[in-house]
N, C-alpha and C positions, 0 to 999 in steps of 0.2 A: 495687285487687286484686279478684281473681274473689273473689265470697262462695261459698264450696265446701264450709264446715261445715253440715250440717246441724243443722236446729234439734232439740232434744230435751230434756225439761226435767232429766236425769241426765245426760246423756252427750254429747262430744263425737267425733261420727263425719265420716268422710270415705270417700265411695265414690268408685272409680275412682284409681288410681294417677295422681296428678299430677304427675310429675319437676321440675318446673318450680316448684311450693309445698315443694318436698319437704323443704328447712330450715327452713322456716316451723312445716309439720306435725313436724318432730320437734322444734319447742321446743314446740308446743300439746300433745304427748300427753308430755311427760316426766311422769316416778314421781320421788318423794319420799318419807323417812320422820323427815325432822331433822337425821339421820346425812350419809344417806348418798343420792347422786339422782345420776340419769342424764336426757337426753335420749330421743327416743322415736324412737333407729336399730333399723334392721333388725337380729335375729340372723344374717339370712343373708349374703352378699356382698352386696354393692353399690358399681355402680363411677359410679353417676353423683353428682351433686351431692348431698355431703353435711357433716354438722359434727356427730365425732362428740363425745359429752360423757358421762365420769361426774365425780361431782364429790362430794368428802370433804368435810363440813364443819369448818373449823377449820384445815384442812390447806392453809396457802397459799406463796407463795414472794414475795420481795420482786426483783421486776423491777425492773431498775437503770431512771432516768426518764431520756427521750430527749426532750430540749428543746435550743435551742441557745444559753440563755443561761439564768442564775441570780440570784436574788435570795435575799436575809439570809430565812430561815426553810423556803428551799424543800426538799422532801423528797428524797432520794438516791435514792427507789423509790418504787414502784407496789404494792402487794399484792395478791395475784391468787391466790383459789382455782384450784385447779390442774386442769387436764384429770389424771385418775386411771387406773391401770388399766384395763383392758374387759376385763372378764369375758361379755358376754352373747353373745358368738360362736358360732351352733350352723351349719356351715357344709357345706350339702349339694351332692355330686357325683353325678349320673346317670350311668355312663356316659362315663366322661370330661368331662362336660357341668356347667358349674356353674350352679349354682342363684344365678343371678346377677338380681334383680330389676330391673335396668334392660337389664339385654340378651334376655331371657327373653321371652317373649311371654305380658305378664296379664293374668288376665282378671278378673271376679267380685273384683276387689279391696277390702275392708274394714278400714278399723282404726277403733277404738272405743275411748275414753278411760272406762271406766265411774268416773264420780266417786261415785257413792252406796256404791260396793263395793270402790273403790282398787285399782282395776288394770287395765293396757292389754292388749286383745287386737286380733288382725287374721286375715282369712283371703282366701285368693285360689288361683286355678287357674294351675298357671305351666307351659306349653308349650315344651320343647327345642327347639334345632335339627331333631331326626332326628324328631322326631314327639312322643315320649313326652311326658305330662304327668300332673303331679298335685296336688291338694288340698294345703296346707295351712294349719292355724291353729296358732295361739300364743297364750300368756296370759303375760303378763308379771307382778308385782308384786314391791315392797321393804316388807318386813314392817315394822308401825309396830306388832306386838307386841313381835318381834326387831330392833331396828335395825343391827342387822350383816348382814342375813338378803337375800339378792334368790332369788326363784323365777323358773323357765321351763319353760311346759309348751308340747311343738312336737311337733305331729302332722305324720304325713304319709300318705296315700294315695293307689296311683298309679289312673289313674282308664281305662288301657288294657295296661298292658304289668306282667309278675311279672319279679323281676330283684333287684338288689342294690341298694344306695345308702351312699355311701361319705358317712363321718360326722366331721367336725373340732369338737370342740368344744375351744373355746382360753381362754385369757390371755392378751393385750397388752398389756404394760406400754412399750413402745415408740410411746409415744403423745408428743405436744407439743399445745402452744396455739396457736390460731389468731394469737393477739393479743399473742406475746410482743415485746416490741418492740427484739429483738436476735436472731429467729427462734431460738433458743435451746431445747434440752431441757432440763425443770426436773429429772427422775429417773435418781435412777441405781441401776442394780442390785445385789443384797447378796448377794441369795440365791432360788436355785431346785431345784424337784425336780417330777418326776414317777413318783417309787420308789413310792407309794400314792396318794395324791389331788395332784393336779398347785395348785404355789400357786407365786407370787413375790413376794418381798418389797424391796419399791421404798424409796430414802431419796431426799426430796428435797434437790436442791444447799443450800446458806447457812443454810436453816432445819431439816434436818438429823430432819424428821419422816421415822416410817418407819412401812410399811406393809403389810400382808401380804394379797392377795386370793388366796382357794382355791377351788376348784371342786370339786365330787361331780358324777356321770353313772347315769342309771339307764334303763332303756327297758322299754316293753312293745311289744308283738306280741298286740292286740284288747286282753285281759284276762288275759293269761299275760305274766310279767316275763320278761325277757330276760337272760342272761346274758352280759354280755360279755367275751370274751377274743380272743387273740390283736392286744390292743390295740399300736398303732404312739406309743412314748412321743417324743415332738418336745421337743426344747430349740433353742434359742437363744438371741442375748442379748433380755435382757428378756422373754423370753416360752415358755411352754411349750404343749402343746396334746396329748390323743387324738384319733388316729383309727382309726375301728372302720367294718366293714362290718356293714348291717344287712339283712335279707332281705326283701320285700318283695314283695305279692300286690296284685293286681288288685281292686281293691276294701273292700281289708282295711287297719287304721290301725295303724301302725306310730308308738309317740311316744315319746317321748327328753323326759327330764324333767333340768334343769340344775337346782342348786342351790350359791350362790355365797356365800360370809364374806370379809367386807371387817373387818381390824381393826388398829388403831394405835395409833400409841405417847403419843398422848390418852388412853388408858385403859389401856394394858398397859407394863411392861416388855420394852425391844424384844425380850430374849433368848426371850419366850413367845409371842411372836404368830402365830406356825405352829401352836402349841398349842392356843390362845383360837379359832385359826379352825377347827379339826379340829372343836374342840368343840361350834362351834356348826354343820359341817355335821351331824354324829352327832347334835344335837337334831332339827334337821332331816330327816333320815332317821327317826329315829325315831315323830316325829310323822307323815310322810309329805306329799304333796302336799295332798288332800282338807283335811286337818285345819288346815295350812298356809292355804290360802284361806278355810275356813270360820273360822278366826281372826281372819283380817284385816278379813274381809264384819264382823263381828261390832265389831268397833274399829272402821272405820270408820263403822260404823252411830249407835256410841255416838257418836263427833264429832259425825254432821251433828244429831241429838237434841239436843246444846247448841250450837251453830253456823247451823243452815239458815235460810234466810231466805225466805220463799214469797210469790211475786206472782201474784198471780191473771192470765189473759186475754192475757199478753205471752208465750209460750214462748221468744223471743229473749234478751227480759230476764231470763227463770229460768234460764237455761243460762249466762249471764254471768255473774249475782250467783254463783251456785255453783261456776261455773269459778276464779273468784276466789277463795272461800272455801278450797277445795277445795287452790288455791295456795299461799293462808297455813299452812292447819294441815298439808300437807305439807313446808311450808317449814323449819317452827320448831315444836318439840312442848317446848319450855322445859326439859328435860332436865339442859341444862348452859349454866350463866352464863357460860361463855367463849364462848358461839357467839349468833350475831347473824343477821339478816336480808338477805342481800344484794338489791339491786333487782330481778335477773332468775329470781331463786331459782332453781331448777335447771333450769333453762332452755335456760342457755345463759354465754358466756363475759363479753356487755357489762357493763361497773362489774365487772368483775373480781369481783364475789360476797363485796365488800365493804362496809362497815358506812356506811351514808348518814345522817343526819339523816329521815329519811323514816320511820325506824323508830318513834320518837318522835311525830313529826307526826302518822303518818297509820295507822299499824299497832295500835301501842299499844292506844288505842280499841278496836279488835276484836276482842284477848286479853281485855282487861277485860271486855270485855260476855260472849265465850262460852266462854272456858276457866279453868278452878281459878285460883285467885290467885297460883299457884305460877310459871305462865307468865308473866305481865307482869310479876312480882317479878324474875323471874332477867333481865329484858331491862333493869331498873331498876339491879339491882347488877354488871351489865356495865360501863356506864357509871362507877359505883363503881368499878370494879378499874382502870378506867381514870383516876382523877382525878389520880394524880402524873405520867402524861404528858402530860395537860392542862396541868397548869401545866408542863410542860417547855415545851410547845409552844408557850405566851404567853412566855414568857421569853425564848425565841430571836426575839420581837418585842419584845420590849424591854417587859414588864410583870416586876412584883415583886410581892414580897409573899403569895404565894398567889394572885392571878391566876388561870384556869382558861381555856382557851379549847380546848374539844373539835375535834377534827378535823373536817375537813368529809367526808373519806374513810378509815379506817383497818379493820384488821385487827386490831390487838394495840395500840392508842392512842397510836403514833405517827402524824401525820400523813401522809398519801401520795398528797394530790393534789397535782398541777402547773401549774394553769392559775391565777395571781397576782389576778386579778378575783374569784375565787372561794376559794383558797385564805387569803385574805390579805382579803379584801372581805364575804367572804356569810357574816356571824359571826353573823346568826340562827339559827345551826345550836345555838348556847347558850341560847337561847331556848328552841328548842322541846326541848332536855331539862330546863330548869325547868321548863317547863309540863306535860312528863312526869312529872314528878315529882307537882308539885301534883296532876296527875288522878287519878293513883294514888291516895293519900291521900285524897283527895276520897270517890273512889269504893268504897274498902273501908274507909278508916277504920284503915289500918295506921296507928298513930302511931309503931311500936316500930322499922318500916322508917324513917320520918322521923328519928328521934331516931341511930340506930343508923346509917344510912347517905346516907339524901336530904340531911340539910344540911348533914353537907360539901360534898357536889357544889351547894348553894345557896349556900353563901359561896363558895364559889372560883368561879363564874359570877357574882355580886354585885362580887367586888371586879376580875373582870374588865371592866364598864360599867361602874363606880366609874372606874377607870383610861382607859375607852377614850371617855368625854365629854370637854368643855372649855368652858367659859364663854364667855359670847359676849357682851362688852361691848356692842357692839353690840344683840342681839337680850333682852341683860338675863336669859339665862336660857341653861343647859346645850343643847348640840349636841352631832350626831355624825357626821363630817365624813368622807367617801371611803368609804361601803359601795356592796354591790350587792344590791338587797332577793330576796327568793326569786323570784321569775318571772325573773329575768337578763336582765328586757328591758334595761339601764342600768345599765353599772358605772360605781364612782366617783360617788356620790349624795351629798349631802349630803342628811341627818334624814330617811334612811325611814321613814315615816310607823309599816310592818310592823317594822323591825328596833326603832325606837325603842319602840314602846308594846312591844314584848317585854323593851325593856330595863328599862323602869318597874316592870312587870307582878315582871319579877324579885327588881327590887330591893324592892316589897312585900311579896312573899307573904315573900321572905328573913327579912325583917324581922317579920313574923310569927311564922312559923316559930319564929324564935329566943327570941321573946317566949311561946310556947307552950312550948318545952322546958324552959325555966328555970323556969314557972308548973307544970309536969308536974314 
C-alpha cells in the first residue's frame, strides 16, 4: 500500500483525495468517546467506495452463525456491535448540482485527525459541473466531556459565483451491516418526528435495545446567526431530515453547525429518550460550539498528561505510539463495567466489536499504567459479571463443578465464536484473565477487589485446568492433550508449552490467593 499519511508527531493527515484508500482513511480518522464512535465518512454525499459506521457501545445484535455443520458447545450466533443511526449528514446542492465528493471535481483536499485535541477536520475546493465552486471545511468531534454529545461545524464559501445553496441535514437510521451473514437489517423503527428537532428512535430485532438519535441545526452568515425558516420537514421509514435554502456571497462564509444526542435504553427508560436527547441538545446549545470544543481541547489535554509516551528523533514512531494511545483511550474511558473493548474499536465492523481475550493480554497493562484505578477495575469486574456464563459455557463441554471456561468471543458472556479449533481448542483465553487479575492486584495492591471479586473468577478458572489435564502413565506426570496455543500456527497440540505454564501459573497464584484471604 501507498504510504500517503503524512508524518506528524499529533496528527494524522492525508492530502489529496484518494478514492481508491478512501475505506482505509475512514477507519484511520474515526472519533470515539466510550459511548458512542463513528468511522471518519464524509458529511456530504458520496457515491464512491465507502463503509459507512457509527457504532453504540454495548448495543449489539446476536447474528444467527452460518456454518454448515455443528458440534456439542457450538454458539447459535455471532454478536455484533451494530452499524447505528447516522446522524452526521449535512448534504449540499448548488444549483441542482450536488456536492458529491467523488463526482465533483477536488482540489486542495485535506483531512486531519488532530489527536492532541480530539477531533477530525478536512477542507477542500469542490468545482460543479457548470463552473461554480467553493471552499469548504469541517470540524468534526464526540464529546468525551458529554458522551452522548457529537458536534459538526461545516462552512462553506463560494469562491466565484452569489446564489443560494440548498441544505439537507438528515438522520438515517436505514442503515445495515456490511457483515451480517444473512444480509439482514438489525433495526426497526418505533418512532419519528420532525414537529421541533427532528430525532428517530431505532429498537434493535431479538435484543430488543432501543435508541434515540436527535439532531439540532444552527447556521451563521460571517458572524451574524441565521435564522432559519420556511424549513421542508422530510419523513420516511427510518429516517427524517431538514431542508432549508441558505444565501450565499462570493467570498463570504456561510456555516451550518450540526449538533447530535445519541441515547438508550442502557441508561434511560425507553419511554424518555426523546427527553434525555432534547436535553442534552438544549446543553449543547447552551454552552454553544466554541465552548463545546474548548471543553474537549481541555479533556483531551488532561489524557494525553497521563497517557503520552514521547520518542525522541523518530517522527513516524511518535505519530504511531499516539495514534495508538489515542485509540485506546477513545475506545474505553471505564465508565461502565458492562462495556468492554472490541479489536477494531470504532473503526470499523471486523470481530464484530466484541469482547476478545486481547483485552486482558495486551490492553489491561495500558489502563493500569495511565488512567485512575477505576478504569482497569471495571474491565476486571466485567469479567466478574460474567463468571456464571463461564461455567455455563464449560458444562456444555462436559465440565462440573464450578468449572469456568470464558469465551473466546463474546458480548454478554455467552460464547459466540464458530470456528472449533479455537472455540473449543485456544482455552489460554483463561489464562490470560488470571493473569489479569494477578496484575491488577499486583500493581495497585487492591486486595478488597481480590477478596470481593478476583477469586471467584480464580477458582472457577483453577478448577477449569484441574479438569481439563490427565495423567500420563506414560510420561509420569499431568498433560494437556488437543489445544491450539495463541499464534494459531497448529491446532490440536498436545502440552503447549504457552497454554500449559498459564495453566500452572493459575493454579499457583489461585492457591495463594486463597491462602491470603483466609490469613486477611
Amino acid at each position: 500500500m501507498k504510504q500517503y499519511i503524512k508524518p506528524h508527531p499529533w496528527k494524522i493527515i492525508e492530502e489529496g483525495l484518494l478514492p481508491e484508500y478512501n475505506k482505509v482513511s475512514e477507519s484511520i480518522f474515526s472519533l470515539g468517546n466510550g459511548k458512542i464512535g463513528q468511522r471518519g465518512n464524509f458529511e456530504e454525499y458520496y457515491s464512491g467506495e465507502t463503509l459507512r459506521g457509527n457504532y453504540i457501545s454495548g448495543i449489539y445484535y446476536p447474528d444467527k452463525t452460518r456454518v454448515g455443520w455443528w458440534k456439542n458447545g457450538y454458539p447459535e450466533y455471532f454478536a455484533k456491535v451494530l452499524n447505528a443511526p447516522d446522524w452526521t449528514g449535512i448534504k449540499i446542492t448548488v444549483n441542482n448540482q450536488k456536492l458529491d465528493l467523488h463526482t465533483c471535481k477536488i482540489t486542495e483536499f485535506k483531512r486531519v485527525l488532530n489527536m492532541e485535541k480530539g477531533y477530525f477536520r478536512k477542507r477542500y475546493t469542490a468545482e460543479f459541473p457548470d463552473g461554480k465552486k467553493i471552499k469548504v471545511k469541517s470540524k468534526r468531534f464526540l464529546s468525551i466531556v458529554n458522551d452522548e454529545l457529537g458536534v459538526i461545524k461545516f462552512s462553506i464559501k463560494p469562491v466565484n459565483f452569489d446564489g443560494t445553496i440548498e441544505v439537507l441535514a438528515d438522520i438515517d437510521a436505514d442503515i445495515l451491516n456490511s457483515d451480517a451473514n444473512y444480509d439482514e437489517k438489525f433495526w426497526i423503527e418505533i418512532e419519528k418526528s420532525t414537529a421541533v428537532k427532528p430525532y428517530v428512535i431505532s429498537e434493535t430485532k431479538k435484543t430488543f435495545y432501543r435508541v434515540c438519535t436527535a439532531a439540532d441545526i444552527k447556521a451563521k452568515y460571517e458572524n451574524s446567526e441565521i435564522k432559519l425558516s420556511n424549513l421542508e420537514k422530510i419523513e420516511h421509514e427510518k429516517y427524517v431530515g431538514f431542508k432549508f435554502s441558505l444565501p450565499v456571497k462570493k467570498g463570504k462564509t456561510t456555516t451550518i453547525f450540526k449538533f447530535a444526542a445519541v441515547t438508550s435504553s442502557l441508561y434511560y427508560e425507553k419511554n424518555i429518550l426523546a427527553k434525555e436527547a432534547y436535553d442534552i441538545l438544549e446543553y449543547a446549545e447552551d454552552k454553544g460550539y466554541e465552548t463545546l470544543l474548548k471543553e474537549q481541547e481541555d479533556a483531551w489535554h488532561q489524557k494525553w498528561e497521563e497517557s503520552d509516551i514521547e520518542i525522541e528523533g523518530d517522527v513516524s514512531a511518535q505519530q504511531g505510539i499516539r495514534f495508538n494511545i489515542f485509540q485506546l483511550n477513545q475506545t474505553y474511558t471505564g465508565q461502565d463495567e458492562r462495556l468492554n473493548i472490541g479489536p477494531k474499536g470504532f473503526t470499523g465492523e471486523k470481530y464484530g466489536g466484541s469482547t476478545y481475550w486481547d483485552t486482558e493480554a495486551y490492553l489491561l497493562p495500558f489502563y493500569l499504567s495511565t488512567a485512575e484505578q477505576k478504569v482497569s477495575k471495571q474491565l476486571l469486574k466485567y469479567r466478574y459479571n460474567h463468571l456464571e456464563k463461564a461455567i455455563e459455557n464449560a458444562e456444555k463441554l462436559g465440565f462440573k463443578n464450578g468449572a469456568a471456561l470464558y469465551p473466546m468471543v463474546t458480548m454478554n458472556g455467552e460464547e459466540c465464536h464458530n470456528e472449533w479449533e479455537i472455540t473449543f481448542e485456544e482455552i489460554h483465553r483463561n489464562g490470560a484473565i488470571a493473569y489479569a487479575v494477578k496484575d491488577y492486584v499486583r500493581y495497585t495492591g487492591d486486595t478488597e477487589y481480590l477478596a470481593k471479586y478476583g477469586l471467584e473468577v480464580l477458582i472457577g478458572i483453577s478448577r477449569f485446568w484441574a479438569q481439563r489435564v490427565n495423567f500420563s502413565e506414560d510420561k509420569q506426570q499431568f498433560v494437556m492433550l488437543g489445544v491450539t496455543g495463541p499464534n494459531e500456527y497448529e491446532n490440536n497440540v498436545n502440552n503447549n508449552w504457552y497454554t500449559n505454564l498459564q495453566a500452572v501459573k493459575t493454579l499457583q497464584y489461585t492457591k495463594e490467593s486463597i491462602d491470603f484471604i483466609k490469613e486477611k
